[in-house]
N, C-alpha and C positions, 0 to 999 in steps of 0.2 A: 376371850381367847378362842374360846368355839367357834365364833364368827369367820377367824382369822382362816382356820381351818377349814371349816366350811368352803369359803369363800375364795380363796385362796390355797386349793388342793395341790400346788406345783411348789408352793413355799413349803407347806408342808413337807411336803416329800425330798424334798433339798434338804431340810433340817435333819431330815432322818438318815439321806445317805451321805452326808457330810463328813460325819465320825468315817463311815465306813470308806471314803477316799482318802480321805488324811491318813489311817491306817494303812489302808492299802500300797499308798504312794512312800510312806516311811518305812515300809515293810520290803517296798521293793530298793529302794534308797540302800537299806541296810545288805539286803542280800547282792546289788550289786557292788558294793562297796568290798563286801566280803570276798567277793569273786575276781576283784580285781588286785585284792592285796594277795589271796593266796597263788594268781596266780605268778603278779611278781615276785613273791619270794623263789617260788619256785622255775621262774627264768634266770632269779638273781642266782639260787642255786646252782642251777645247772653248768649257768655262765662259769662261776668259780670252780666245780668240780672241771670243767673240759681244761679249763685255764690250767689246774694245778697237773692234768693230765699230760695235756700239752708239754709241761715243765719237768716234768718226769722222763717224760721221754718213751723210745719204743720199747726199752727192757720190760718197764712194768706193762706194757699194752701186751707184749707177749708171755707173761705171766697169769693176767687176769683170767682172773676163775669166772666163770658165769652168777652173776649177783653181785661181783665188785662195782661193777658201775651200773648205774640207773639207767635203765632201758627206754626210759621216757623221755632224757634228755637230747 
């Protein structure tokens, strides 16, 4: 086994940062995954909030208080 290592310093070194791509590559898997559902929920949100606004009509748009509707949509 020493020999291998020795002998073969790039295998080595493969072995070692092997864990740490796999890791890395699932790690980023995860966080864009995550990044993509939160942000469709919150276009699927928005969609419905404008939607149900729309359907309400202008009385309630001339009512709304500032923090009724989401500023981000």
């Amino acid at each position: 086994m020493h020999t291998i290592f020795v002998n073969c310093p790039d295998l080595f070194l493969s072995l070692l940062l092997m864990p740490l791509l796999i890791s890395s590559g699932i790690t980023t898997f995860i966080f864009e995954g995550y990044k993509f559902i939160t942000t469709s929920i919150k276009k699927l949100y928005c969609f419905n909030f404008q939607w149900q606004r729309h359907c309400v009509g202008i009385a309630l748009r001339k009512k709304s208080v500032s923090g009724v509707f989401p500023e981000d949509c």
